[in-house]
N, C-alpha and C positions, 0 to 999 in steps of 0.2 A: 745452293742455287740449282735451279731445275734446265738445264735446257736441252730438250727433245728434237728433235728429227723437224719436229713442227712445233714452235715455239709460238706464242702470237707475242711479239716484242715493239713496243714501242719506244723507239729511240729519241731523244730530245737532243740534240748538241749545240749546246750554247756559248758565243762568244763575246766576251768582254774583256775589249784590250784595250787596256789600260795606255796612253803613250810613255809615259815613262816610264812605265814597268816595260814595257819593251825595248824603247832606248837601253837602260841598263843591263838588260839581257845580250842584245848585239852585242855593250861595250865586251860586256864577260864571259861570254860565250865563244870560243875559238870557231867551232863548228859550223856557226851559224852564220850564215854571209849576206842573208837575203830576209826582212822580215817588210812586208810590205799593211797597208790596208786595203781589209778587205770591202769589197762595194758593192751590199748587199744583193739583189736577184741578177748581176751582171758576172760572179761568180762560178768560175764555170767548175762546178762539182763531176765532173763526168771521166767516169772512168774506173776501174778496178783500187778499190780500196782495203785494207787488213788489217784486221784489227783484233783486238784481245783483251780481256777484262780477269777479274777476280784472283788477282795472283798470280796472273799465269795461268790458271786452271782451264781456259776455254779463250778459242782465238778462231779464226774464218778468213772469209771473205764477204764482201757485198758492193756489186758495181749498179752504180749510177749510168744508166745509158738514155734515160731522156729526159731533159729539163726545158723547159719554157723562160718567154722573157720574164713571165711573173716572176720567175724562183721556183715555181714547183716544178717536182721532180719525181721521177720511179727509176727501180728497176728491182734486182734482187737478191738474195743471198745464196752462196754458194752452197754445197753439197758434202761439207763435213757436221758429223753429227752436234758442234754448237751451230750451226748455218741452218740447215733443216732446208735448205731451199727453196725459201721463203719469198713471196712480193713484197716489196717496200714502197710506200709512197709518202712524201714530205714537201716543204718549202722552207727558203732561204728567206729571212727579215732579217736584214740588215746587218751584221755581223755572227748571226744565229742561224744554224741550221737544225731543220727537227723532221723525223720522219719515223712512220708507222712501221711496224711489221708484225704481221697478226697469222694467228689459226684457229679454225675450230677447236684444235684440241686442248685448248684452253678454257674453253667454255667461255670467254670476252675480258681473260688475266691480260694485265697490260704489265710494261716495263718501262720508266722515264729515263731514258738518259740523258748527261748533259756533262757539255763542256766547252773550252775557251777552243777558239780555232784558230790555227796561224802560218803564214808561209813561213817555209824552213827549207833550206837550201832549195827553193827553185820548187816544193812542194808541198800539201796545203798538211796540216798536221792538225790532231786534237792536243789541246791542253785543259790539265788538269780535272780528266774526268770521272763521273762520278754517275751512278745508278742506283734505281730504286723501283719497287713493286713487286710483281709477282717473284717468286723463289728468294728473294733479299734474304741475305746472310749477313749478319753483321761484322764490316771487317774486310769484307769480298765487294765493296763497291767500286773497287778502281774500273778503269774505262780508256782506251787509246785507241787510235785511229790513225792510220795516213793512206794517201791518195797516192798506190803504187806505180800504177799505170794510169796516168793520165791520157782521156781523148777529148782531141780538141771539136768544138760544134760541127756540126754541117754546117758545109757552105751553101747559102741559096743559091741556086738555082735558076737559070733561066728560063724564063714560057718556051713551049715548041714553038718554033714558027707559025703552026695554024691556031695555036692559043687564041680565042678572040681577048683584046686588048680589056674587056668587062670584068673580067676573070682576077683582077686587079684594083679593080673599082670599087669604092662603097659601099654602092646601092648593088654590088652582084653577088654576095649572099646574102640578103634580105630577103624574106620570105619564108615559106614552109618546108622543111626537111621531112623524107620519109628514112628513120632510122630502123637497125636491127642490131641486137647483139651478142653473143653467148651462145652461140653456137646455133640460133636460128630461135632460142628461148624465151627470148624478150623482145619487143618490138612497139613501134608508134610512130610520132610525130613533134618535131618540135619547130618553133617560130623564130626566126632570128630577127630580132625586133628592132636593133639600131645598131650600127657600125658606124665609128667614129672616124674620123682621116687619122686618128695616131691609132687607128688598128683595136680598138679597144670595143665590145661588143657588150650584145646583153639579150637577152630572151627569155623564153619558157616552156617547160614542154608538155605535149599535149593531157588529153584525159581521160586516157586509156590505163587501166589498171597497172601497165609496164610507163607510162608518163608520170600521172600524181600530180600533173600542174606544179610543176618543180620549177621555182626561177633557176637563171645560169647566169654567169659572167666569164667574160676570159679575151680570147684577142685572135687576129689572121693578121702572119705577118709573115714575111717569107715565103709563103704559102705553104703555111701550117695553121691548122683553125686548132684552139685550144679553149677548154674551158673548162669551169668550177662547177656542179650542180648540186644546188641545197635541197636537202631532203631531210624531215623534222617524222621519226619513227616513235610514238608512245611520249611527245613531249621534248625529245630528244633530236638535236641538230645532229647530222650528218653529213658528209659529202661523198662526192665521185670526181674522178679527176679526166677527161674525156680528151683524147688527140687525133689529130688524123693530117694530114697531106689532101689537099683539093686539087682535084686534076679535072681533066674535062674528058667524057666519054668521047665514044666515036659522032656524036650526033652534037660533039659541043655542049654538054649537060652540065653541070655539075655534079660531083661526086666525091668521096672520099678514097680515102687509099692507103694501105697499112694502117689502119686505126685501131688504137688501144684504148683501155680505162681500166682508172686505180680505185681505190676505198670502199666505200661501204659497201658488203658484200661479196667485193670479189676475191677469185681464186685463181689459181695459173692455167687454169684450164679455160676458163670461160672470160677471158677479158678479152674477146676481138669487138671491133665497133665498125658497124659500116652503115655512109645514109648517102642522099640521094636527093636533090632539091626536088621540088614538084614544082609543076608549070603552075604558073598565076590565073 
């Protein structure tokens, strides 16, 4: 098994628990005092996780520091040589959790991992894992995981007193964004085309060589605007995973604020995101 400094890894961790086969584990298990279910995108993955595979031969870290109500999720891997220092980005279906971690220096080598997920004493654990793709050694596919330091969500937030109350409303991001990203690299426009009262959204973005008329979906809730953008390269479906905090300028505007984006294409250097409603 090869893992470099810069690995591109894709991890798969898959969970299927069984009820009885866990009943039976609690009864026999001294250790174990606490196995609960889990309830898929409501999961709260966040937080410093460690992990190690192959025998023992290769072990890390990789913390989870932002997740949405979808399930998906980013953050990255630590700074020992199986780590590489890597971005991750993934989402949680339902008992499963699966997430990317990629580099050029693989030229687009992936890695699937997977495994059972389960709480154990008070903290979330992989079971019985297992890997496969790029550097695979046969024999060396073990996989484990747990969730050492856990952090709990942010808490939302109240508007500032001069927040206009719209800021909140349906119909108050509707309309056309002026985006940029990457360090001033990329830039356009996109349209937020319907927001729903359960917060759930949908759009498109513009058609500027940095847009591509890319649809999106995702949700503002808390006030955090998040969303999915599908992008189809040589035949081929892709995504980006887009975040940000809406705040109001000095003039009452809308804007964005800390914004990030994960997948296709990016790197630790160039995933800032910042936009800007435009007047009607």
């Amino acid at each position: 098994m090869q893992l470099s400094p810069y690995p591109a890894l894709l991890l798969i961790l898959t969970a299927a628990l069984a009820p009885n086969r866990l009943c039976a584990q609690a009864e026999n298990d001294a250790d174990i005092f606490e196995r609960s279910t889990l309830s898929g995108p409501s999961t709260n993955l966040l937080g410093a996780w460690t992990w190690r595979c192959c025998r023992g031969a290769h072990s890390g870290t990789f913390t989870i520091d932002r997740q949405d109500a979808g399930g998906r999720f980013s953050g990255r891997f630590g700074n020992t040589p199986s780590d590489g220092g890597t971005l991750l980005q993934g989402r949680i279906r339902g008992n499963r959790i699966e997430f990317t971690r990629s580099s050029p220096a693989w030229n687009g080598g992936t890695q699937q991992w997977t495994a059972g997920i389960e709480v154990r004493n008070g903290r979330l654990h992989t079971v019985n894992g297992r890997w496969r793709g790029y550097g695979f050694t046969s024999g060396n596919d073990d996989f484990e995981a747990t969730l050492a330091r856990p952090k709990a969500p942010a808490a939302p937030t109240a508007p500032a007193p001069s927040a206009p109350a719209s800021t909140s409303s349906t119909s108050s991001l509707l309309g056309r964004w002026q985006w940029g990203c990457c360090r001033g690299g990329h830039s356009g426009t996109f349209t937020i085309q319907e927001h729903r009262p359960d917060g759930s959204l949908r759009g498109i973005f513009g058609n500027s060589p940095s847009d591509g008329a890319t649809p999106f979906e995702g949700s503002y809730r808390h006030g955090v605007l998040s969303f999915t953008r599908h992008i189809t390269i040589n035949g081929a479906s892709v995504t980006q995973h887009w975040t940000a905090r809406i705040v109001n300028d000095s003039a009452g505007h809308l804007k964005t604020d800390g914004g990030q984006w994960s997948g296709y294409a990016s790197t630790p250097d160039i995933s800032d995101f910042n936009a800007r409603k435009l007047p009607r």
